[in-house]
C-alpha positions, 0 to 999 in steps of 0.5 A, a space after each residue: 259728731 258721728 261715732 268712732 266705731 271700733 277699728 274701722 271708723 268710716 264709712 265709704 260715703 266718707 271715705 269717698 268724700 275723704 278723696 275727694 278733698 285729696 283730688 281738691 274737689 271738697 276743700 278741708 275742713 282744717 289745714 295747719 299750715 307750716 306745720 313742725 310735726 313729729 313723723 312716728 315712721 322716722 322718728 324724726 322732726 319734719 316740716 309740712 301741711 296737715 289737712 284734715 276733712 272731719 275728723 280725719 286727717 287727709 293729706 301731710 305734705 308740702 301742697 296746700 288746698 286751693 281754699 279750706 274752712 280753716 287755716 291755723 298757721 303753725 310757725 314756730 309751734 311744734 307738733 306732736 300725736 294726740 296722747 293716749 292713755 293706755 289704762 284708765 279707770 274712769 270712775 274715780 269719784 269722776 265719770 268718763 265724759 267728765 275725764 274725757 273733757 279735762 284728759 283731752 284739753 291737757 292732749 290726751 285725746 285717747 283713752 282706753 277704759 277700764 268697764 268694772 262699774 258698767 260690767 255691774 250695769 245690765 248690759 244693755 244699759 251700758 251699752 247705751 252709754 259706751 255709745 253716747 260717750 262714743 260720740 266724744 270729741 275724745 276717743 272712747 275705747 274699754 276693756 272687756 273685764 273678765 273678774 268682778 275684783 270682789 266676791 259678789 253676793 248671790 242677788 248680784 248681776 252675774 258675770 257669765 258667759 253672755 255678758 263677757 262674750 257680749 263685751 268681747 264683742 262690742 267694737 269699742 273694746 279692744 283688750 280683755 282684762 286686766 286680769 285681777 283674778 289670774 290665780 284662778 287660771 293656776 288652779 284650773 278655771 277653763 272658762 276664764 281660759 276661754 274668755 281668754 282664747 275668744 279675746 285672742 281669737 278676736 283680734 284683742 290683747 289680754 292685760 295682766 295685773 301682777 304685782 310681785 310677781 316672779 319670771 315663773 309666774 309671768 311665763 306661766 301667765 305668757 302662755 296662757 295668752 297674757 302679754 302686758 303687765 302695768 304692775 312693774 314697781 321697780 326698775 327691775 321688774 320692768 326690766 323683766 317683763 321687757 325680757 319676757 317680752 312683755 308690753 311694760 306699762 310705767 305707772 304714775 299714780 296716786 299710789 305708785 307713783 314710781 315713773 320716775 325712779 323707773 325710767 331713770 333707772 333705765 335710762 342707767 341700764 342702757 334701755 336702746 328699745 322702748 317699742 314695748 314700753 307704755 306709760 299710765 296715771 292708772 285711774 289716779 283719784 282727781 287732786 293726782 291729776 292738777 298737773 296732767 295726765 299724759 303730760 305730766 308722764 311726759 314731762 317726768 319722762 324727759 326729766 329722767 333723760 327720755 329723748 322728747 322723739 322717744 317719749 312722744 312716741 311712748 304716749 302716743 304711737 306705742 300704745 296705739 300699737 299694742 292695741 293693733 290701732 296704730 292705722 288709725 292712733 299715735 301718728 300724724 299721717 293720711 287716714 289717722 283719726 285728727 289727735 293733734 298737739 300744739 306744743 310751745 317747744 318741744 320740752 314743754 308736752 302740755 299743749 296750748 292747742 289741741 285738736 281732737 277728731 277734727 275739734 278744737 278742744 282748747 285753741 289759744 290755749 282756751 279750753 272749748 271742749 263741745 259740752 253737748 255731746 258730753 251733756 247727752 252722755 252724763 245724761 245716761 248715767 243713771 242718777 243714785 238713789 238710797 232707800 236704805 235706813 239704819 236703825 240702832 241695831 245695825 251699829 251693833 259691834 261684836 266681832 272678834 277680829 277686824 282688819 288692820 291696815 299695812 298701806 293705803 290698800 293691803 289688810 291683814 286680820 288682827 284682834 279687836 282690842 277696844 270694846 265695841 259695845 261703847 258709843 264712842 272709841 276711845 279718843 287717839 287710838 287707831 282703831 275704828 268701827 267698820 261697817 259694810 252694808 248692802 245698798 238695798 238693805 239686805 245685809 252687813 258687815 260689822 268689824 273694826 279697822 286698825 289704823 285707818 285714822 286717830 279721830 274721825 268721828 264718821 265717814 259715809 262712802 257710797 264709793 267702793 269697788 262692790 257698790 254698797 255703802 261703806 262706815 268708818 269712825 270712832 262715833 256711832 252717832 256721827 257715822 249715822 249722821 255722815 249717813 243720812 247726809 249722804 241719803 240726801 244726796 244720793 250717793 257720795 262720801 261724807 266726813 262729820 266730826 261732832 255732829 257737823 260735816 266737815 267736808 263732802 264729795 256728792 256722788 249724785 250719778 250711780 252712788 259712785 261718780 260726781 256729775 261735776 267737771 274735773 276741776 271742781 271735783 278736784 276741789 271736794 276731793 283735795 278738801 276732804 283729802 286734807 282733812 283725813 290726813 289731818 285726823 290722822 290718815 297715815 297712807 298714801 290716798 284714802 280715796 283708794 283705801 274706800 274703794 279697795 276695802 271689798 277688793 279681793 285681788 289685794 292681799 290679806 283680808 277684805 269685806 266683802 257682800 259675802 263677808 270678811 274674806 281670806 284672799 289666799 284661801 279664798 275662805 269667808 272667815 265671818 259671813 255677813 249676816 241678814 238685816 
């Protein structure tokens, strides 16, 4: 399969070749036949012949092609734009070829990458993979990050200049942001405005990340050249953002999943223009996703009262749009890339067939996703290794003050109330002992943390948004035991209760995603999702809490490479100290 290069996928021989399959010179590699198909330019239910030569569609009309390759009779079946997801983050315990093969085989053949744990990688690197995962059935594009979403310590790659100007640039990227680290604008940093200014000048839309915030802050944040917001929580914030002109993404997620009280509530408003509405699952963590991803949006939306003409058109040509792609994505016309949906009814939006570039990835409603090009981009991922060992020492407790837990992703700072000197806390209390170590060993970070769970011996997570290791737990032996079981694998997260694994997500590519396919990782998520909740996790998704607790565009306090660290002040309280 050739690559989908950026905002101008074909050459001219193919173009050439494209005409002449139109002129019935070369005969189509594809036609649906009898085709019920929604038409994006009308809104409108319509009735015709799709042709498609590779992975293009070719012709959309009343004529058929003396012979094809293919010919898939459509009677009765309907007919709707492959699904795009506006904001993913496709490192969640999976990894994007991974996501990519379960997203497309449900219709969401598009998806529009977040590059936090790539931006970390050398450049180089990266790239190689952006490329392979470029050669996907599905369509691969990123963001351009311009924050790291945590204090890194001073032996981390840096985020300067020539690595945001090299991702601004790559083809395959088409937003810049989102923006986490947006207060720094206020106060004066002139070379985040200038990453901005050269995003805008390419031709690429800059995504905020506000939550919270006022119709102030959103003017201020329109002026400096933001013009989409995913964080909307409410109907009237999203109401809001609409005013100010806004493209408004609708969150379903593992933490926010408030798509369905939001579009019932515009639905109640009297919304008549959804053009700059858009929907995500905003990288939800992999149990989320058993019911869909774009589909499962779509269904919630036409439960809400959305018109199925609207709500196709909010998942596919509405996202396409905002990304100054819509030549290409979102609709069923001459010269789009060939997304297609096969839908049983109108109301039902999780197809039973599904056409990505040209390929089936699921035909009589049999996933047949092509595993080679997907094999060739797992194999670029690079494998996890730890070299770490702990001794003694490093359990040794003394700070004052720890973090305390409002939600599955805010802390605030609190003080230590049990002895930490002790092998074990005490059975049932909601304190436990924290520990963030560097993945090389230099450093760590020793605290406690207030109601993460009642008794959990030791959890082990190579999973946090800094990339260095994470300990949670009552018990000092279990959590080095949690620890050496996840050194085996190179990565993941491990739950030890009494000496014994109680459950496991090996993350066995970069210490930070599993290699295994969606649907079997979903199975060692959900069982260790399970047994949190059951020793005592009170919030909405642990998985979030692993991954957010070095997170610095969160509220109060986090740990970080640099230490505990005052988000608001943006002070470390208590440095991490050296090994």
């Amino acid at each position: 399969m050739k690559k989908n290069c950026g905002r101008s996928p074909w050459t001219k021989t193919e173009v050439r070749t494209h005409q002449a399959v139109i002129n019935g010179k070369l005969a189509p590699t594809l036609v649906i036949e009898n085709a019920t198909y929604l038409n994006q330019g009308l809104k409108a239910w319509r009735t015709a012949n799709i042709w498609i030569s590779g992975d293009r569609i070719i012709y959309v009309g009343p004529d058929m092609p003396d012979t094809a390759d293919e010919v898939y009779d459509a009677t009765g079946k309907f007919i709707v734009p492959g699904y795009i997801e506006p904001h993913a983050h496709p490192f969640q315990l999976y990894n994007p070829a991974t996501l990519a093969k379960f997203a497309a085989e449900r219709g969401t053949t598009t998806l529009v990458n977040d590059n936090m744990l790539l931006l970390l990688e050398p450049t180089e690197q990266a790239f190689a993979q952006v490329d392979a995962l470029a050669d996907l059935p599905t369509s691969m594009y990123w963001w351009a990050r311009l924050d790291a979403q945590t204090e890194l310590d001073a032996d981390s790659i840096t985020i300067d200049n020539r690595r945001i100007q090299a991702w601004l640039k790559h083809p395959q990227v088409i937003q810049a942001g989102e923006l986490t680290g947006w207060p720094r604008l206020s106060q004066g940093d002139d070379e985040l405005l200038q990453w901005m200014q050269d995003a805008m000048k390419l031709g690429k839309p800059i995504e905020g990340h506000f939550p919270g915030a006022s119709a102030k802050t959103l003017t201020k944040m329109a002026l400096f050249g933001v013009t989409s917001d995913h964080e909307a929580m409410t109907v009237e914030e999203a109401l809001m953002r609409l005013e100010l002109g806004y493209t408004t993404t609708i969150r379903y997620s593992s933490i926010r999943p408030d798509l369905p009280d939001i579009f019932a509530g515009l639905v109640e408003a009297g919304l008549q223009n959804y053009e700059k509405v858009l929907v995500t699952t905003d990288g939800s963590t992999p149990s989320f996703y058993k019911a869909g991803l774009m589909d499962e949006t779509i269904r919630l939306m036409l439960a809400a009262g959305i018109a199925p003409e609207e709500a196709y058109r909010i998942a596919s040509y509405n996202a396409a749009r905002h990304f100054n792609l819509d030549h290409l994505l979102g609709s069923i016309a001459p010269g789009r890339i060939a997304h297609l949906n096969i839908l049983e009814a109108k109301d039902k939006p999780t197809p039973v067939d599904v056409v990505a570039r040209g390929t089936w990835v699921r035909k009589n409603d049999i996933p047949c996703y092509p595993v080679e090009a997907l094999d060739r981009a797992i194999d670029l991922m690079p494998a996890s290794q730890v070299g770490l060992e702990l001794t003694e020492q490093d359990f040794s407790f003394s700070m004052p003050v720890g973090l305390e837990m409002v939600n599955s992703v805010i802390m605030k700072l609190y003080q230590v109330e049990h002895d930490t000197s002790m092998q074990v806390l005490p059975a049932g209390c909601n304190e436990s002992f924290l520990m963030l170590v560097d993945r090389e060993g230099k450093w760590r970070l020793n605290t406690v943390l207030k109601n993460f769970a009642t008794h959990v011996g030791g959890l082990v997570s190579s999973y946090s948004i800094s990339g260095d290791i994470l300990l949670i737990g009552k018990s000092k032996r279990d959590m080095q035991i949690a620890f050496d079981r996840m050194k085996a694998f190179g990565g993941g997260v491990v739950l030890v209760e009494d000496g014994e694994v109680v459950a496991e997500v090996p993350l066995t590519l970069m210490g930070q995603t599993s290699d295994l396919p969606l649907e079997d990782l979903i199975v060692q998520e959900t069982a260790l999702r399970e047994a949190l909740f059951a020793r005592g996790y009170q919030f909405e998704d642990p998985i979030y809490t692993l991954l957010f607790l070095a997170s610095t565009h969160l509220p109060y306090v986090r740990i970080t490479p640099q230490g505990i660290y005052e988000v608001l002040r943006k002070k470390v309280l208590f440095p991490a100290i050296l090994r």
